[in-house]
BALOBA-1460 file (C-alpha; in Angstrom, 3 decimals):
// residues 297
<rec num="1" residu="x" x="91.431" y="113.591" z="71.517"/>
<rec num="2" residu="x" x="90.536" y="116.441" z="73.884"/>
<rec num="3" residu="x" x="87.632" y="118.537" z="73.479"/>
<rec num="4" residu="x" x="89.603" y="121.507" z="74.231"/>
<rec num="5" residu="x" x="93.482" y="122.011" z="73.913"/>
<rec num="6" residu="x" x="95.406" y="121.257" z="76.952"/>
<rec num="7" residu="x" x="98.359" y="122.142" z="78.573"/>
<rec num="8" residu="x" x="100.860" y="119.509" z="78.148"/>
<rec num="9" residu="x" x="104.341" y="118.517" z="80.528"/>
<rec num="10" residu="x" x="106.450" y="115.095" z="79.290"/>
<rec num="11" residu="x" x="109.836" y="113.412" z="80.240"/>
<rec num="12" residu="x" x="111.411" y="111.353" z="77.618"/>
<rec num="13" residu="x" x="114.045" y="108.673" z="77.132"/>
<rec num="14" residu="x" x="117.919" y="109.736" z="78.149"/>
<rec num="15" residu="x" x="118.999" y="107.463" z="75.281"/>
<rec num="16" residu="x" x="121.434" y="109.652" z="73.441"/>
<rec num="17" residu="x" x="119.581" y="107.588" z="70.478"/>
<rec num="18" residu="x" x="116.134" y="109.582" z="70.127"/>
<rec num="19" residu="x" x="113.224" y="108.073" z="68.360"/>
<rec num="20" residu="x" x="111.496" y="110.661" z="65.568"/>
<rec num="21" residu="x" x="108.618" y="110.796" z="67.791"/>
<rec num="22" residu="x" x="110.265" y="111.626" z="70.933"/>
<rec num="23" residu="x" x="112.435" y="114.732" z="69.383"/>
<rec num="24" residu="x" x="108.783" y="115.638" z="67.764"/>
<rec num="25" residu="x" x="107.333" y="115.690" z="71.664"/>
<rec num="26" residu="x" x="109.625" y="117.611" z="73.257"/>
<rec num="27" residu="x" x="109.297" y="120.343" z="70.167"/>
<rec num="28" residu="x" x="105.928" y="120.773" z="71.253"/>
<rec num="29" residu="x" x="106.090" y="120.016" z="74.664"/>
<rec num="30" residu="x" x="109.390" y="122.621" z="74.916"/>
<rec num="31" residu="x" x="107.154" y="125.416" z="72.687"/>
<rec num="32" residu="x" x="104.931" y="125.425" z="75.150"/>
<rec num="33" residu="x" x="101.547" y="124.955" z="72.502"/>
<rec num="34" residu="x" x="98.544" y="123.126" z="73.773"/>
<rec num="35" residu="x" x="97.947" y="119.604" z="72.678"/>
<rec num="36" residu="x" x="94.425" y="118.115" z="71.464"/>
<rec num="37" residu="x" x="95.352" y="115.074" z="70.604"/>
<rec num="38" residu="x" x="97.536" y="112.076" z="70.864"/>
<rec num="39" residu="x" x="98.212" y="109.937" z="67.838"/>
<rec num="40" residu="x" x="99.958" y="106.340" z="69.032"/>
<rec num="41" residu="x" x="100.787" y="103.597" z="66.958"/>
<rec num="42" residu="x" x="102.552" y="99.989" z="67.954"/>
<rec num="43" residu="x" x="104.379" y="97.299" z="65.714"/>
<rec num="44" residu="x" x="106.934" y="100.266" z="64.331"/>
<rec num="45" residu="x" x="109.171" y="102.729" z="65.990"/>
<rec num="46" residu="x" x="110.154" y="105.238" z="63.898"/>
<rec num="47" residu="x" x="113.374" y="105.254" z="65.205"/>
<rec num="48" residu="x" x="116.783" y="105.417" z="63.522"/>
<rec num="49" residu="x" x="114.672" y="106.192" z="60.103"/>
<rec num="50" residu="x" x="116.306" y="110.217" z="60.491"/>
<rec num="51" residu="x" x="114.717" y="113.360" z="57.931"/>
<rec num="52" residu="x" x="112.454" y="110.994" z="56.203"/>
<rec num="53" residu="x" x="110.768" y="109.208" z="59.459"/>
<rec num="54" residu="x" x="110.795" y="113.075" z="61.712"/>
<rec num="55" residu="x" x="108.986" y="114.226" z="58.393"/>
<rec num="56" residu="x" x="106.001" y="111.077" z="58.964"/>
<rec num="57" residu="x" x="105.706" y="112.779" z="62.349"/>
<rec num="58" residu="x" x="104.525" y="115.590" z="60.517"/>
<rec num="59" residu="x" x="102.258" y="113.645" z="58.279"/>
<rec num="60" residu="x" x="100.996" y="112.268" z="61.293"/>
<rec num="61" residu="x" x="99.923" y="115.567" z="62.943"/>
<rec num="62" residu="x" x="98.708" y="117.270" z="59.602"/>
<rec num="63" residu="x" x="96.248" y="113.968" z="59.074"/>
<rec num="64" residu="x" x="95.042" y="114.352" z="62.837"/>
<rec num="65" residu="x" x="94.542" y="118.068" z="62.043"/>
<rec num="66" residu="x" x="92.344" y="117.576" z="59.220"/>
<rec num="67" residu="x" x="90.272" y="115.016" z="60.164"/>
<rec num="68" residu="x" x="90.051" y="116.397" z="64.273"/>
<rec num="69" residu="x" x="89.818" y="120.079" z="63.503"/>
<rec num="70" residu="x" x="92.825" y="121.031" z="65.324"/>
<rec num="71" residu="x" x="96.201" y="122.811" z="65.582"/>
<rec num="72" residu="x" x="98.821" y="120.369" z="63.783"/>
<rec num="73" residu="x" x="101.387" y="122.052" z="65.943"/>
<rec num="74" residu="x" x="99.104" y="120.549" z="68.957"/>
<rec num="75" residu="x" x="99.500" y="117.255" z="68.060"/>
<rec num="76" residu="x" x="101.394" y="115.059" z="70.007"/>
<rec num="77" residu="x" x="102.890" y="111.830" z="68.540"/>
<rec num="78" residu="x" x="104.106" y="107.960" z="70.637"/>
<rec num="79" residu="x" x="105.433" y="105.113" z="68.512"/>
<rec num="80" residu="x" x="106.275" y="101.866" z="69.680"/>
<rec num="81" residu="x" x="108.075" y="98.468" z="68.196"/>
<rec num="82" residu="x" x="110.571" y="97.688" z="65.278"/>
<rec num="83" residu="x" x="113.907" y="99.638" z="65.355"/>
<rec num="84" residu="x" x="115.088" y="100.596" z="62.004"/>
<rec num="85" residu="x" x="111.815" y="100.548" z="59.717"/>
<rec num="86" residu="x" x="109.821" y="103.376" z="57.956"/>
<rec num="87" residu="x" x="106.242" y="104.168" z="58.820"/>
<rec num="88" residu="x" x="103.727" y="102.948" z="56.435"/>
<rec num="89" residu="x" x="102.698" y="106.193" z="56.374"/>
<rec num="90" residu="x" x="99.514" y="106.339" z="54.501"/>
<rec num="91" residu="x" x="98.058" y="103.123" z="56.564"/>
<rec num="92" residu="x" x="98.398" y="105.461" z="59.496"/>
<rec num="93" residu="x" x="97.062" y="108.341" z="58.058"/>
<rec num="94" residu="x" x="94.072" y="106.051" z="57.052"/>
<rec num="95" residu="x" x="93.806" y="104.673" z="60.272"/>
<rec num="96" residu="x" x="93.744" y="108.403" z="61.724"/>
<rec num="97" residu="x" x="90.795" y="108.639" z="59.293"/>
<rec num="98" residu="x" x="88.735" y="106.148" z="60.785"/>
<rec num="99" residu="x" x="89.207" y="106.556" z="64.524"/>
<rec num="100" residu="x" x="88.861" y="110.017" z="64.234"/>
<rec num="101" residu="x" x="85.134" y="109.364" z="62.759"/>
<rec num="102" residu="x" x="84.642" y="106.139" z="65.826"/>
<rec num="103" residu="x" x="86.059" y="108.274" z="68.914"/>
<rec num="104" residu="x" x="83.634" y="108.424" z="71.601"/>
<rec num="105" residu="x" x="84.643" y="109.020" z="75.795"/>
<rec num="106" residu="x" x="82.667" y="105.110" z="76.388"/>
<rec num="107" residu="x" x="85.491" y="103.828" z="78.688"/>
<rec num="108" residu="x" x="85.517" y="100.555" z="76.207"/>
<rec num="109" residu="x" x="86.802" y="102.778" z="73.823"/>
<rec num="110" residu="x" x="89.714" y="104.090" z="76.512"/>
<rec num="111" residu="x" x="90.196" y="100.506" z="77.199"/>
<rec num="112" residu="x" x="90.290" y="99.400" z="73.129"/>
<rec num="113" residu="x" x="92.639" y="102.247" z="72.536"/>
<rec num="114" residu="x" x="95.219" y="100.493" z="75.778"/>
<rec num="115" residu="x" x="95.062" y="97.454" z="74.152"/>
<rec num="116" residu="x" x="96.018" y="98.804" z="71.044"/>
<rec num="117" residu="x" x="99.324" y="100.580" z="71.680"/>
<rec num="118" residu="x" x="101.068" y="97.027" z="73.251"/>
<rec num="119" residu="x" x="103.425" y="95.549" z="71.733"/>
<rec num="120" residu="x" x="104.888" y="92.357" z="74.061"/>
<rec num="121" residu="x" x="102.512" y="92.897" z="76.814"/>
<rec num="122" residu="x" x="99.871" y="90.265" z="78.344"/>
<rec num="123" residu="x" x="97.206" y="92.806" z="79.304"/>
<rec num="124" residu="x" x="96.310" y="96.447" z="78.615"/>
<rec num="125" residu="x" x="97.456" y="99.049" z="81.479"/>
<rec num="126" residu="x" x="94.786" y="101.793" z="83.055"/>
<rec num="127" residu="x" x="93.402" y="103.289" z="85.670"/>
<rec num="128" residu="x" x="91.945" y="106.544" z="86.976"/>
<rec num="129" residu="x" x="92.045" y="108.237" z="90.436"/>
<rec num="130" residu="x" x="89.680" y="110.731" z="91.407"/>
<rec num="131" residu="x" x="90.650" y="114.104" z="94.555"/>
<rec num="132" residu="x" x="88.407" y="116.260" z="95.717"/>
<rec num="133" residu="x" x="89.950" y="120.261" z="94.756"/>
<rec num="134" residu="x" x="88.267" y="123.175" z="96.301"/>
<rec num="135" residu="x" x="84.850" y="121.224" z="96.439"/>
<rec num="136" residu="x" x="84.672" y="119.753" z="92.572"/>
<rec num="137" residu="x" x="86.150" y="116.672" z="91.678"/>
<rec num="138" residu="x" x="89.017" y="116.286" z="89.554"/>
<rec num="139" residu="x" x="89.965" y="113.148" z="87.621"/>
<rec num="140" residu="x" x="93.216" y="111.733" z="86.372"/>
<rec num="141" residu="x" x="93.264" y="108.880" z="84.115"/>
<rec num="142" residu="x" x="96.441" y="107.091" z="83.035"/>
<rec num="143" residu="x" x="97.247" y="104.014" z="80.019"/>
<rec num="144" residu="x" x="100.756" y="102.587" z="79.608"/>
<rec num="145" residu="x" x="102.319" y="99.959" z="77.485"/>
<rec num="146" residu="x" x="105.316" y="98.387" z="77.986"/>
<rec num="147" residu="x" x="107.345" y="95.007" z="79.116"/>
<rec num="148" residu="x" x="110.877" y="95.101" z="77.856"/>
<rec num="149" residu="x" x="113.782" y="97.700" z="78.067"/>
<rec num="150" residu="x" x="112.347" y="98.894" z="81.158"/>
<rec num="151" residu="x" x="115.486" y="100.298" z="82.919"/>
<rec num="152" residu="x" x="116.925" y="102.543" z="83.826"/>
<rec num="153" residu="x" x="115.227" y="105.352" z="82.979"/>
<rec num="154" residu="x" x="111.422" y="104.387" z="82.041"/>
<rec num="155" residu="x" x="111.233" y="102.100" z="79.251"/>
<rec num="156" residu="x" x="109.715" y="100.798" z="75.753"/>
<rec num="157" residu="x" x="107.380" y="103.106" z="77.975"/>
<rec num="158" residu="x" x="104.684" y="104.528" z="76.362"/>
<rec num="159" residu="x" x="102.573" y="106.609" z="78.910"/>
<rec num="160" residu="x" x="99.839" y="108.863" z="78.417"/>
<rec num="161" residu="x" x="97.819" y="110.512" z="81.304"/>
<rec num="162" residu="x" x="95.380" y="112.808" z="81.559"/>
<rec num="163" residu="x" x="93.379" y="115.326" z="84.412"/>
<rec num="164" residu="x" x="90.465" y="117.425" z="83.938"/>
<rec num="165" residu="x" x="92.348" y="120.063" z="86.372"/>
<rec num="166" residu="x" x="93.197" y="123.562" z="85.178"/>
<rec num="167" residu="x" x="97.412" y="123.628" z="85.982"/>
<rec num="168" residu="x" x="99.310" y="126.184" z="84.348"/>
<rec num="169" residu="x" x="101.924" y="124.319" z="81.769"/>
<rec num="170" residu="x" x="104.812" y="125.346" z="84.635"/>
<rec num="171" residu="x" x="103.413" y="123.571" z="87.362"/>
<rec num="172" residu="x" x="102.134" y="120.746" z="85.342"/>
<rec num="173" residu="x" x="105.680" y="120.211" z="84.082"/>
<rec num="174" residu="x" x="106.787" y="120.398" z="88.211"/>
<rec num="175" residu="x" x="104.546" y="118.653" z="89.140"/>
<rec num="176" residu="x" x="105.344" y="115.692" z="86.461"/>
<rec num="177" residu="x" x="108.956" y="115.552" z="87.150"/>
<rec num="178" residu="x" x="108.810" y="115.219" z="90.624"/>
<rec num="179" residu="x" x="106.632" y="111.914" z="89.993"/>
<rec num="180" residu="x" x="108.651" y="109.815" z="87.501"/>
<rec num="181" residu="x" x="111.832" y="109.541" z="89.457"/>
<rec num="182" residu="x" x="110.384" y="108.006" z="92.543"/>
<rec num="183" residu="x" x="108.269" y="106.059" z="90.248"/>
<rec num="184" residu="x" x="108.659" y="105.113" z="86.278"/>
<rec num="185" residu="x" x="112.397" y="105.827" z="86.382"/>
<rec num="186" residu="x" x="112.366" y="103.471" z="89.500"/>
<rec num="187" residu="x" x="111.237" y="99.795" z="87.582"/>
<rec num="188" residu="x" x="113.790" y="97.278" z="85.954"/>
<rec num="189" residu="x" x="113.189" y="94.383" z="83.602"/>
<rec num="190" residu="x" x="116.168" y="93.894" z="81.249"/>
<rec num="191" residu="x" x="118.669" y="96.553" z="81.663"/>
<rec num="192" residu="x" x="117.830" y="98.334" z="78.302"/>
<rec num="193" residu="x" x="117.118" y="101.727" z="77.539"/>
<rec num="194" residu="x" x="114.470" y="102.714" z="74.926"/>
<rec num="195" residu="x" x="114.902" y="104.956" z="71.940"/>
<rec num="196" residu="x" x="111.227" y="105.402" z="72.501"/>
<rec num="197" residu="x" x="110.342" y="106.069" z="76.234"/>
<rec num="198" residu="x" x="107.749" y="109.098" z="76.828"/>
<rec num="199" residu="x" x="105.129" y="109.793" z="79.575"/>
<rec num="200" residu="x" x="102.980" y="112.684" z="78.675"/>
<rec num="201" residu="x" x="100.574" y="114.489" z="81.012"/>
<rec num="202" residu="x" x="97.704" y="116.493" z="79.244"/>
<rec num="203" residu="x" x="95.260" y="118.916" z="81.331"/>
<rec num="204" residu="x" x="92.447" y="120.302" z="80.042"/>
<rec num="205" residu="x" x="90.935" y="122.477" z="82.555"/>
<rec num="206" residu="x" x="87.360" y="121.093" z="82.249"/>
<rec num="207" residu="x" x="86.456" y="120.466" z="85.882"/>
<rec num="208" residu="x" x="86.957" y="124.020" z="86.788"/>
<rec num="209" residu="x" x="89.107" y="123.079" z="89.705"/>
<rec num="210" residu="x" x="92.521" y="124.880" z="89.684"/>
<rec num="211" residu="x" x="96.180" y="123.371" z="90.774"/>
<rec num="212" residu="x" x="98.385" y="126.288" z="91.993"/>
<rec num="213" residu="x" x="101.862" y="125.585" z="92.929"/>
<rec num="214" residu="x" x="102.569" y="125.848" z="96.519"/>
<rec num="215" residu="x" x="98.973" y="125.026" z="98.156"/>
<rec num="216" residu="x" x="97.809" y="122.332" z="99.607"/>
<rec num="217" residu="x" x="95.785" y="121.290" z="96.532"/>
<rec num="218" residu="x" x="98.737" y="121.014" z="94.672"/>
<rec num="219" residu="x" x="100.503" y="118.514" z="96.980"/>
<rec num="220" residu="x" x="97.214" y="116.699" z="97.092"/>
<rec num="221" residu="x" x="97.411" y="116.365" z="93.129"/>
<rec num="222" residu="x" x="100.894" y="115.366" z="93.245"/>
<rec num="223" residu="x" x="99.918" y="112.398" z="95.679"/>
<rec num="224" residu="x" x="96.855" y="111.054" z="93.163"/>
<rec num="225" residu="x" x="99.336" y="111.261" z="90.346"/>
<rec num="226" residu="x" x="102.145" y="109.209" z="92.526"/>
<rec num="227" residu="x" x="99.561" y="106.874" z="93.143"/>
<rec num="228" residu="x" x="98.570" y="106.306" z="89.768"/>
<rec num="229" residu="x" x="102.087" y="106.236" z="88.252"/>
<rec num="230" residu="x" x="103.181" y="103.665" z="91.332"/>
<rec num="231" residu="x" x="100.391" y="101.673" z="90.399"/>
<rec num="232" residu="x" x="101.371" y="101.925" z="87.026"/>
<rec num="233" residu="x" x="105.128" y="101.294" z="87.229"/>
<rec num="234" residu="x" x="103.800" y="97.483" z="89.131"/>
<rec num="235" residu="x" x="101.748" y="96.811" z="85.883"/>
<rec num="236" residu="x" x="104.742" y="97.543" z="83.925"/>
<rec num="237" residu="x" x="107.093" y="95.932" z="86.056"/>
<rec num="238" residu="x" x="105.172" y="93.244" z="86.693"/>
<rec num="239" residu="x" x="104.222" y="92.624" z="83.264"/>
<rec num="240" residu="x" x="107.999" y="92.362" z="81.928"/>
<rec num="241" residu="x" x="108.648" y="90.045" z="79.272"/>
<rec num="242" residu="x" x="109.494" y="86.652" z="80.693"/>
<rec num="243" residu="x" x="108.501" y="87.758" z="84.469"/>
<rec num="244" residu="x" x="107.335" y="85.373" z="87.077"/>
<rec num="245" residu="x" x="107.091" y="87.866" z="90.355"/>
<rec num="246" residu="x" x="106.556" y="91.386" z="90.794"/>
<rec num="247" residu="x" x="109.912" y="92.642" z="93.356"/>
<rec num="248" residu="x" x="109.759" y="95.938" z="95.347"/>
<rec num="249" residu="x" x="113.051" y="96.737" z="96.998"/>
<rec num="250" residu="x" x="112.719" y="99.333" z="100.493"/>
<rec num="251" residu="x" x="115.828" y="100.790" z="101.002"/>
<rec num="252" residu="x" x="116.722" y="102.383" z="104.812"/>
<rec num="253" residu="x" x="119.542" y="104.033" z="106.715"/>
<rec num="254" residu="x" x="120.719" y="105.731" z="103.366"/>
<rec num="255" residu="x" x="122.524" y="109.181" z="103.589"/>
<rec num="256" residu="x" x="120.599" y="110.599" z="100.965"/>
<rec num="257" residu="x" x="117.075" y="109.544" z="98.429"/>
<rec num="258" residu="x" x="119.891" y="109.156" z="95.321"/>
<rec num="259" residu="x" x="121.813" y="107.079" z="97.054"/>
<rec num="260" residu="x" x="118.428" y="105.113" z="98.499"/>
<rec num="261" residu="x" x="117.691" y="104.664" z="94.501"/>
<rec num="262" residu="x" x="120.449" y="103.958" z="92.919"/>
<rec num="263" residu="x" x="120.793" y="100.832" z="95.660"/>
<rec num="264" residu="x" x="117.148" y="99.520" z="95.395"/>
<rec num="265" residu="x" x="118.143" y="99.749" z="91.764"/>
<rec num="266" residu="x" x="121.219" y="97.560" z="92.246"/>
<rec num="267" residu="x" x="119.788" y="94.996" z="94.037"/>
<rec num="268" residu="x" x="116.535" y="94.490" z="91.870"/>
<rec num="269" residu="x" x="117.931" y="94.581" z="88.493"/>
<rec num="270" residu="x" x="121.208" y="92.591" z="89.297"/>
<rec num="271" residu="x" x="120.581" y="90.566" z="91.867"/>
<rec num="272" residu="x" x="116.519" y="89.405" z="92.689"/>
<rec num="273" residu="x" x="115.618" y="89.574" z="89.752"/>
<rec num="274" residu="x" x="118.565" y="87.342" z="88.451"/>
<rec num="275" residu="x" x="117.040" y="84.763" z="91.404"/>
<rec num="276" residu="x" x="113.220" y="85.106" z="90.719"/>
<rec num="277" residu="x" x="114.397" y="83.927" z="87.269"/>
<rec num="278" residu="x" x="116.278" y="81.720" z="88.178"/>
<rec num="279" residu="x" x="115.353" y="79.727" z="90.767"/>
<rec num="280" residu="x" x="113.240" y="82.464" z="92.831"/>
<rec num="281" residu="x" x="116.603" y="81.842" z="95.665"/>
<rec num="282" residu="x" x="116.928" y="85.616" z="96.940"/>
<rec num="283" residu="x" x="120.704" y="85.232" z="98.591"/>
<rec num="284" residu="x" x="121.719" y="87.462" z="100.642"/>
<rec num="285" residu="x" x="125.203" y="87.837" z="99.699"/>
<rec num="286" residu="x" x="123.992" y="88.814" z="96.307"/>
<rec num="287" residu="x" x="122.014" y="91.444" z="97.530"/>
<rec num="288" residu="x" x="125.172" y="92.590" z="99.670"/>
<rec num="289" residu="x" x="127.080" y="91.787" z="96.252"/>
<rec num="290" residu="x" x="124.483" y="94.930" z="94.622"/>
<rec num="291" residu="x" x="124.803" y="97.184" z="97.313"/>
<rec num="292" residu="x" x="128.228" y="96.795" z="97.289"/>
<rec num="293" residu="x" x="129.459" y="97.969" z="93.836"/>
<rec num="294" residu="x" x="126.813" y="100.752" z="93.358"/>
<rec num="295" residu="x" x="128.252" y="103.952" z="93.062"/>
<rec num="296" residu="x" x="128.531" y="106.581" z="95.813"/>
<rec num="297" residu="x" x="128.689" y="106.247" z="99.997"/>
């Protein structure tokens, strides 16, 4: 929950298989309304569950309006965990009751509330980086879940971060899409797709330091919020069901960054992390083997 509404940028699974949450998202994300709060819930999905789960979506958001005081139409939604099953929905609208009346900004509350949306993780994900913006400090804070169906385009990702900058929803949107592919849509653990996957960025404007496209500031945002998503996308990665070692693959003398990508892919997903499985025997040939039948030069 946000003391004020926020501007709001996300990027969502490329599953052709949407979850009810993630068409819900982009609705509000796409009509450009400000979001105040962020209802997340693990153990079900709401995926595959068509009219009758996108309707619990709106359940959700009219419960978090009531008992938050805000714009249902502000209200964003993440659901993680069992494909296929309807949402208990009054439990959750219960559950909205009661948080709603214990939220507080303690930061064991921000780390009860990463704990809550795993599912097969070991250990909550968060973090916050702090830049300096014409003279006041600006903050942005970051908690993700998620350890299977990482690849290759995020993941049973659920990823919410926040900044206290004041970016115009444009720029925040630029600004976010220029950090997942080098980053989120970067890690492998299974070779699965989510129905699920969404990273949402929320700013409030409540440091009174403004991000303008084009300046130096806004390059100097866009590094914090690499860092924090690289850092991240480790925790994730790292953290993938049945994992024994975190693998980073550098890829040079590329023609081009897609080409650099879709390589390091290759050669992580198919062939390392076959051998840190397996054996923890990186061959070379393997990694030749990747290389070798991804598409393009």
């Amino acid at each position: 929950y946000s003391q004020v509404p926020c501007e709001a940028a996300g990027t969502f699974t490329t599953n052709v298989v949407k979850a009810a949450p993630v068409k819900w998202d982009r609705q509000v994300v796409d009509s450009g309304k400000k979001a105040q709060a962020v209802i997340v819930n693990s153990g079900i999905a709401n995926a595959c569950t068509g009219a009758e789960g996108f309707g619990y979506c709106k359940d959700t958001a009219e419960a978090a309006a009531k008992y938050l005081s805000v714009d249902a139409e502000g209200v964003l939604i993440g659901s993680t965990g069992v494909i296929g099953k309807q949402m208990p929905i009054d439990r959750l609208t219960a559950g909205i009751e009661v948080l709603a009346g214990k939220k507080n900004d303690s930061i064991e509350n921000g780390t009860e509330a990463a704990k809550a949306i795993m599912t097969t993780d070991t250990h909550e994900k968060e973090l916050a980086v702090t830049i300096q913006v014409g003279g006041k400090t600006v903050t942005i804070g970051g908690m993700a879940k998620g350890s299977g169906m990482i690849h290759p385009n995020m993941a049973t990702m659920l990823l919410f971060m926040t900044t206290d900058a004041k970016v115009e929803p444009a720029t925040l949107q630029k600004a976010l899409s220029t950090v997942v592919p080098a980053t989120f849509n970067q890690i492998s653990v299974d070779g699965d797709t989510s129905t699920n996957d969404t990273v949402l960025l929320l700013a409030s404007g409540l440091s009174g330091a403004e991000i303008v496209d084009g300046t130096p500031d806004y390059d100097t945002f866009v590094a914090a919020l690499t860092e924090a998503a690289e850092q991240l996308s480790r925790e994730l990665a790292g953290d993938g069901e049945g994992a024994t070692k975190l693998l980073e693959c550098t890829v040079t003398g590329a023609p081009d960054l897609l080409t650099a990508r879709a390589v390091s892919k290759s050669v992580i997903h198919s062939t390392l992390f076959k051998a840190a499985m397996f054996g923890a025997d990186a061959n070379w040939g393997r990694v030749l083997c990747a290389i070798g039948y991804t598409p393009g030069d």
